[in-house]
MIZATI-861605 format. One record per residue (C-alpha): y, z, x. Coordinates in nm, 4 decimals, always signed. Layout:
# residues N
          Y          Z          X
          Y          Z          X
...
***
This chain:
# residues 330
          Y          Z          X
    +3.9857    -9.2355    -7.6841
    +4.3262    -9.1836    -7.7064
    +4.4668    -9.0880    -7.3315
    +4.7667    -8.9632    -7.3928
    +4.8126    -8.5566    -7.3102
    +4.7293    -8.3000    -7.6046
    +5.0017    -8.0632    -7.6485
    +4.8565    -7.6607    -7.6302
    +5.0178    -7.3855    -7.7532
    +4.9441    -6.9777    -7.7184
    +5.1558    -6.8298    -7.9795
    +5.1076    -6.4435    -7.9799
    +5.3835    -6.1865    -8.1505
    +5.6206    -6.2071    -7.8141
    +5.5597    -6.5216    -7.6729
    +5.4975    -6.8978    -7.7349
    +5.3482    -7.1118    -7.4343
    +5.2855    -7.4480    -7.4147
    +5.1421    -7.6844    -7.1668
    +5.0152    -8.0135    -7.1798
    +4.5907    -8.0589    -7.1375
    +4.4291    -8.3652    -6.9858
    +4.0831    -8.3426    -7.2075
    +3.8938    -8.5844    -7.0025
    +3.9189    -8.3972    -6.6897
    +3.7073    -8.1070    -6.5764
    +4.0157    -7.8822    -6.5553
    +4.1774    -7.9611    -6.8600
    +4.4870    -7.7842    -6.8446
    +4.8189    -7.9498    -6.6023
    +4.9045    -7.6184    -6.4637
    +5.2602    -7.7219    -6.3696
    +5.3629    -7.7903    -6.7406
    +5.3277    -7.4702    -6.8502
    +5.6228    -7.2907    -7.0224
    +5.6914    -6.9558    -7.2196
    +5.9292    -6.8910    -7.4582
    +6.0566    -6.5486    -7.6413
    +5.9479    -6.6232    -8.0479
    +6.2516    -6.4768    -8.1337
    +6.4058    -6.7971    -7.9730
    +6.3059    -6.9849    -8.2863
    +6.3165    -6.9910    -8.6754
    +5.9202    -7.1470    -8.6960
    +5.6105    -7.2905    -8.4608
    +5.7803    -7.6654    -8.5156
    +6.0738    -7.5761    -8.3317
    +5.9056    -7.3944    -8.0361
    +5.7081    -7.6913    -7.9333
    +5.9865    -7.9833    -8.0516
    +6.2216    -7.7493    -7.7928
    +5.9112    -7.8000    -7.5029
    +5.8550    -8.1347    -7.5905
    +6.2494    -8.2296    -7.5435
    +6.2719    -7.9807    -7.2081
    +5.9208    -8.1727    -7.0753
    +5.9873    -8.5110    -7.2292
    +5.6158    -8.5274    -7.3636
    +5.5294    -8.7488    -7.6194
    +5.1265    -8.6651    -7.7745
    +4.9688    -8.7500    -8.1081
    +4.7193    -8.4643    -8.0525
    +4.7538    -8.0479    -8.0153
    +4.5859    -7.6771    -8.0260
    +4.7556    -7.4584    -8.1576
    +4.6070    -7.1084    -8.0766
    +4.7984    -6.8479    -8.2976
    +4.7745    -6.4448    -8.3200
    +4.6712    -6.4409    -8.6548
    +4.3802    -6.4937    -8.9685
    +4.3233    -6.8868    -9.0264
    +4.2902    -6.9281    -9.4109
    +4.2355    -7.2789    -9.5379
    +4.4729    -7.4383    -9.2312
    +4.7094    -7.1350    -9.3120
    +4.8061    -6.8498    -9.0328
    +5.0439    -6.5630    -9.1364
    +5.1014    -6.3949    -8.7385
    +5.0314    -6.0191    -8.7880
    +5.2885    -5.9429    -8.5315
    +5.5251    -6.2016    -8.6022
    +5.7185    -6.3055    -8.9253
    +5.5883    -6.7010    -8.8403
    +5.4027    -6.8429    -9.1362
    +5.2104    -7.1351    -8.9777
    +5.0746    -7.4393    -9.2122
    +4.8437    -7.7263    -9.0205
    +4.9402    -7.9975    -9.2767
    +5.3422    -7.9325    -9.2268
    +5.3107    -7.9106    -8.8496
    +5.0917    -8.2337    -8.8268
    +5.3873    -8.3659    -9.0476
    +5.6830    -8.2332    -8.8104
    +5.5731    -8.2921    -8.5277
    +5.4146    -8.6628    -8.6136
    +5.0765    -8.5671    -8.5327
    +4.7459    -8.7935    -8.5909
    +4.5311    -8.4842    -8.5015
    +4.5652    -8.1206    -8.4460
    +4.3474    -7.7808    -8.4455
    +4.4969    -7.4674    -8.5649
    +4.2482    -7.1478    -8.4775
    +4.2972    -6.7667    -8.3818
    +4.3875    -6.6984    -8.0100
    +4.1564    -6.4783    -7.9593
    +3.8827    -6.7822    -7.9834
    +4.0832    -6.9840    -7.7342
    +4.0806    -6.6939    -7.4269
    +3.6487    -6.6978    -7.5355
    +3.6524    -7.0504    -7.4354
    +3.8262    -6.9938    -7.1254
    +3.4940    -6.7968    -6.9967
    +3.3595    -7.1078    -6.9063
    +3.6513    -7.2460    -6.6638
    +3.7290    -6.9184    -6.5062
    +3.7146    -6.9468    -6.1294
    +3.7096    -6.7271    -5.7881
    +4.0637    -6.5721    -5.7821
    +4.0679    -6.5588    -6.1754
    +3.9135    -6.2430    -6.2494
    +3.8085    -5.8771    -6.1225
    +3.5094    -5.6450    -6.2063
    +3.5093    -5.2994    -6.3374
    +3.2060    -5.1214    -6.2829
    +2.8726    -5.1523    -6.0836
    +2.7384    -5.4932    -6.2768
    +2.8273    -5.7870    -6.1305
    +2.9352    -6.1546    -6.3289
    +3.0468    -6.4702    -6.1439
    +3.1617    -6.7865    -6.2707
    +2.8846    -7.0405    -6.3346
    +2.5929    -6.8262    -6.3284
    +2.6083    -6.7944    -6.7082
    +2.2974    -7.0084    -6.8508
    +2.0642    -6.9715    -7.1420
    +2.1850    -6.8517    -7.5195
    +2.3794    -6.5679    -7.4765
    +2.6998    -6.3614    -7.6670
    +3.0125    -6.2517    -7.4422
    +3.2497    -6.0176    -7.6360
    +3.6469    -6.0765    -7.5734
    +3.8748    -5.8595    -7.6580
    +4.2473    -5.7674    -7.5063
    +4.5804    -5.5778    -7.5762
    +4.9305    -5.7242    -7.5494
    +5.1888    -5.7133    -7.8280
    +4.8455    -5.6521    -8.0377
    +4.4168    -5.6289    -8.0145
    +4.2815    -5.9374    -7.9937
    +3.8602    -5.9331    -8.0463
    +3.6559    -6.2830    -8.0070
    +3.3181    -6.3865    -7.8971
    +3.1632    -6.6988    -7.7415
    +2.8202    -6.7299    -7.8358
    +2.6161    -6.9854    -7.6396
    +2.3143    -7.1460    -7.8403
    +2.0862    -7.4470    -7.7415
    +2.3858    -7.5382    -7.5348
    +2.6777    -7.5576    -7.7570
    +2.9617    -7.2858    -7.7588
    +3.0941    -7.1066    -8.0582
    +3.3708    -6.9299    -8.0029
    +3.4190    -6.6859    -8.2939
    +3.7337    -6.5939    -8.5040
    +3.7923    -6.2296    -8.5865
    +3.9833    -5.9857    -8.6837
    +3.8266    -5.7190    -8.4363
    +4.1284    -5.5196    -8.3682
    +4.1893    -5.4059    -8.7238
    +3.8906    -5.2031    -8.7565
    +3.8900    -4.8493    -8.8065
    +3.9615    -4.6233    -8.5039
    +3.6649    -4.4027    -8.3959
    +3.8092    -4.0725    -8.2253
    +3.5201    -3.9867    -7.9413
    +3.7060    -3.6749    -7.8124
    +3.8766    -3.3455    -7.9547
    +4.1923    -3.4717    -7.7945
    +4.1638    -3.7984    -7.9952
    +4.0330    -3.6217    -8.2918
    +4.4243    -3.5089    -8.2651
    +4.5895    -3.8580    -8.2053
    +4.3840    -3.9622    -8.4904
    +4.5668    -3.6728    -8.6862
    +4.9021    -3.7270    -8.5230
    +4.8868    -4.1190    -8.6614
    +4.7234    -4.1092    -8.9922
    +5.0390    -3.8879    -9.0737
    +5.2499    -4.1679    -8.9291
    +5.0624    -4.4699    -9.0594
    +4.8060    -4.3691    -9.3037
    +4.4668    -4.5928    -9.2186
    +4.4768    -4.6343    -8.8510
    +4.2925    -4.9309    -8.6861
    +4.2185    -4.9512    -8.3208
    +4.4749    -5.1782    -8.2635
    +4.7411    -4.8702    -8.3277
    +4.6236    -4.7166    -7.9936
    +4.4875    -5.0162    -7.7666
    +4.8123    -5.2322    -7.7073
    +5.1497    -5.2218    -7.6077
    +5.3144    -5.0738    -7.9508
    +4.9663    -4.8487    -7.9235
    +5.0351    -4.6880    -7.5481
    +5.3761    -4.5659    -7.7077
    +5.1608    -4.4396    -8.0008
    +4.9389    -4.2418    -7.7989
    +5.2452    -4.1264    -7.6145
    +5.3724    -4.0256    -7.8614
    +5.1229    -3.8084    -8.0364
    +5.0491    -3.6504    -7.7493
    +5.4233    -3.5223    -7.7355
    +5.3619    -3.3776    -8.0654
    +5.0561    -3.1906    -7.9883
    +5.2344    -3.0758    -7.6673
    +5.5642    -2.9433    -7.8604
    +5.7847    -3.1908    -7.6382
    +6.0006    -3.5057    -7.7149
    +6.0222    -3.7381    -7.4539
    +6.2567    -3.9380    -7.6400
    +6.2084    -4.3293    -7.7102
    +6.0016    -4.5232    -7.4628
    +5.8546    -4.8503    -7.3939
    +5.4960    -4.9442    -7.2477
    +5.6333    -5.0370    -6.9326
    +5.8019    -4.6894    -6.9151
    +5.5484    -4.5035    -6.9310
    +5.3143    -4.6932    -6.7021
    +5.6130    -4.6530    -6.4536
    +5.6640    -4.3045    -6.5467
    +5.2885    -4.2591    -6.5002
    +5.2715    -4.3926    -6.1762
    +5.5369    -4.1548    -6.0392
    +5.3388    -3.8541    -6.1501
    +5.4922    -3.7333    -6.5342
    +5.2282    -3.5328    -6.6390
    +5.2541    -3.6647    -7.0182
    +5.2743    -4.0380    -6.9501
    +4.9608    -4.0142    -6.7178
    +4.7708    -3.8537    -6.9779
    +4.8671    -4.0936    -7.2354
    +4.7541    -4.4360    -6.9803
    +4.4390    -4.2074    -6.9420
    +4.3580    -4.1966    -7.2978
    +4.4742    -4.5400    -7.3579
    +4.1921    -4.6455    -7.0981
    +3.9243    -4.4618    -7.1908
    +3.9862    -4.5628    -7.5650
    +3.9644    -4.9611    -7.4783
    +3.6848    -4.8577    -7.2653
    +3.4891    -4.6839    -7.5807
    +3.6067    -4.9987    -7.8247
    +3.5062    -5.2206    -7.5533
    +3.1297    -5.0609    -7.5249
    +3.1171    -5.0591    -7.9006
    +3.1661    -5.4491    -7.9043
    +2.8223    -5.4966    -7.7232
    +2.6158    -5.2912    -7.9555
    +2.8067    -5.4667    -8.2734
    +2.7736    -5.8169    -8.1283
    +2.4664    -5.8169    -7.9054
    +2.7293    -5.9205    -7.5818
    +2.4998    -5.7776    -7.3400
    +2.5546    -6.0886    -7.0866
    +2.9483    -5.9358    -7.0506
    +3.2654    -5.8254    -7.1943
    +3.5832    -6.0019    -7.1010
    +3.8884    -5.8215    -7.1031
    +4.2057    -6.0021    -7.1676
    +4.5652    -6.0071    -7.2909
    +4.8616    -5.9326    -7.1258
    +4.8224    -5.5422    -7.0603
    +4.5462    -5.6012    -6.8385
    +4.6485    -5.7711    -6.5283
    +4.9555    -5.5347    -6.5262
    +4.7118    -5.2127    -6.5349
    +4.4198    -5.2938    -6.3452
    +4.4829    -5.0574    -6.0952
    +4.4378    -4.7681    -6.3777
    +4.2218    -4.9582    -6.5587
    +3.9705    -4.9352    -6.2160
    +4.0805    -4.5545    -6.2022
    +4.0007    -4.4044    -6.5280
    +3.7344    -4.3383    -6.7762
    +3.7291    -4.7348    -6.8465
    +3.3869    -4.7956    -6.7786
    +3.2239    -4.4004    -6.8165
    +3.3486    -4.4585    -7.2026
    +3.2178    -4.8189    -7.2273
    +2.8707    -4.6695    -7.1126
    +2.8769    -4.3244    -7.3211
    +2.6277    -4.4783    -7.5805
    +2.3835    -4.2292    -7.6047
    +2.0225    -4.4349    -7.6217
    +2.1742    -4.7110    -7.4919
    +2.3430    -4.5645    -7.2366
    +2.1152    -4.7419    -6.9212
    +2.1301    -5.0692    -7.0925
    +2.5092    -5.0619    -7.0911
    +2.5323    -4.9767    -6.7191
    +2.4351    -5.3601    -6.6829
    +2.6552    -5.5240    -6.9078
    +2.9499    -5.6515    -6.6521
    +3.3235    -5.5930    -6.7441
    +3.5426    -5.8600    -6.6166
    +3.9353    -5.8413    -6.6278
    +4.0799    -6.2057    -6.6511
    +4.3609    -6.2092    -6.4149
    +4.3968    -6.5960    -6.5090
    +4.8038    -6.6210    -6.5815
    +4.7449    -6.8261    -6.8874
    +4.3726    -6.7832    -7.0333
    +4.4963    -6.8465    -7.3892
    +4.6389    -7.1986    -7.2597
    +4.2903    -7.2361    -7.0534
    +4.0927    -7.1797    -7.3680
    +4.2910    -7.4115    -7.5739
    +4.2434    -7.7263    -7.3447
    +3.8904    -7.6280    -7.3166
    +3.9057    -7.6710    -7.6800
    +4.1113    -8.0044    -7.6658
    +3.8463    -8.1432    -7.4551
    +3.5794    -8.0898    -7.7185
    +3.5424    -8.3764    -7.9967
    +3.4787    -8.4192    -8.2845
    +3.8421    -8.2841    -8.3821
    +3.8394    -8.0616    -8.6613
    +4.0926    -7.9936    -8.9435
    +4.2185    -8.3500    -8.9055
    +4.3154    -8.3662    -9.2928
***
């Protein structure tokens, strides 16, 4: 087997990072070579990593390349992103024998298994901890950042299948009077709106915004950040709007266990949750991921664990790397 590293890559629609992955070793990925990069930096995927190979002096004949976006036939259009991503031209521009290309929402499912102590927090009453997962079993992913990300890893006869979806475009299900009006608010804005227009960054702003509207106020052009700031230091309207945002990924959260069976745990991920556990462990998080009527009891023991792991995209893709046979070698 060949020992040279494996190049990863976690290309979502603001950043690209790469790291190197040692996929003999327990750990697989070298923490210390990790690097992010703005995706504005570059004109394509190619030049991202040829810029960290020449800044790390790495030389590999092997990568993952976890990407925000639909895999079609080795081809990835980012949804967030104007990259248009091709496995045969990167094998052929970066000189590589072998190389995966897959959604990057099925890399952080794969990171489940290598999450440690320090790594994650619960929300809620039912209790997970790394390496007491055993026996088939389906654990729903599914995080905001720069967009929704929804995955699964489903456990059978002891193989892992991490699955590839397109979760966050579904249709958005309004569970309050109050949301009824977002809904209202957005459909005027964007016509169809999909979960993903609420539950991520560009989504908090969203919500923000529509709630202005039904208020009769204009708080004038904001940014996530702002308004978690802003929320923190008591505005009335940016509290609301974190509020809702919670209790939304809460209710879209719940609604993953019933659609995929993930009763053994839902994993929440992406960049927006580290930097809002604090509300995220304040809100109606986990009183909407329980609200489901019949099913209400079984819900209360379904854990929900935030991955506070820096890089769990990265983590997932050397899991990945340390997996043969390769696929999409052609």
């Amino acid at each position: 087997m060949d020992a040279s590293p494996v190049l990863l890559a976690d290309i979502g629609g603001t950043h690209a990072r790469f790291a190197l992955g040692d996929a003999s070793a327990d750990m697989p990925l070298l923490d210390d070579t990790v690097r992010k990069y703005p995706v504005t930096g570059f004109a394509s995927l190619a030049d991202a990593a040829r810029g960290y190979l020449r800044e790390t002096g790495a030389r590999t004949t092997r990568a993952v390349f976890a990407v925000a976006a639909r895999i079609d036939d080795g081809q990835a259009r980012m949804t967030n992103h104007p990259w248009v991503i091709s496995h045969g031209r990167l094998c052929r521009q970066l000189d590589l024998e072998h190389a995966l290309l897959l959604n990057d929402f099925a890399a952080q499912a794969m990171a489940i298994p290598l999450l440690r102590e320090g790594d994650y927090a619960l929300l809620g009453g039912a209790s997970w901890a790394p390496g007491r997962d055993t026996g088939d079993r389906i654990q729903a992913v599914v995080g905001p950042g720069t967009g929704l990300g929804v995955s699964a890893l489903v456990s059978r006869g002891g193989e892992l299948f991490p699955l590839e979806t397109e979760g966050g475009h579904v249709s958005f299900p309004p569970g309050t009077p109050e949301e009824v009006a977002i809904l209202e608010r957005l459909s005027a804005h964007f016509g169809r709106v999909s979960t993903e227009r609420l539950v991520c960054g560009p989504g908090l702003v969203n919500i923000h915004r529509a709630l202005g509207e039904i208020n009769d106020e204009d708080p004038g052009p904001v940014t996530p950040p702002d308004i978690t700031t802003r929320a923190r230091a008591g505005d009335p309207l940016c509290m609301r709007a974190v509020d809702v945002f919670c209790a939304v990924f809460g209710a879209i959260a719940g609604d993953l266990v019933l659609t995929l069976g993930a009763w053994q745990g839902v994993f929440l991920t992406g960049g927006m949750v580290p930097a809002m556990l604090a509300e995220l462990q304040h809100s109606g998080f986990r009183q909407r991921f329980e609200h489901k009527g019949r099913f209400s009891p079984a819900m209360a023991r379904v854990p929900t664990v935030a991955v506070l792991h820096p890089e769990p995209g990265l983590l997932g893709a050397a899991a990945i790397a340390s997996r043969e046979p390769w696929r999409q070698d052609g």
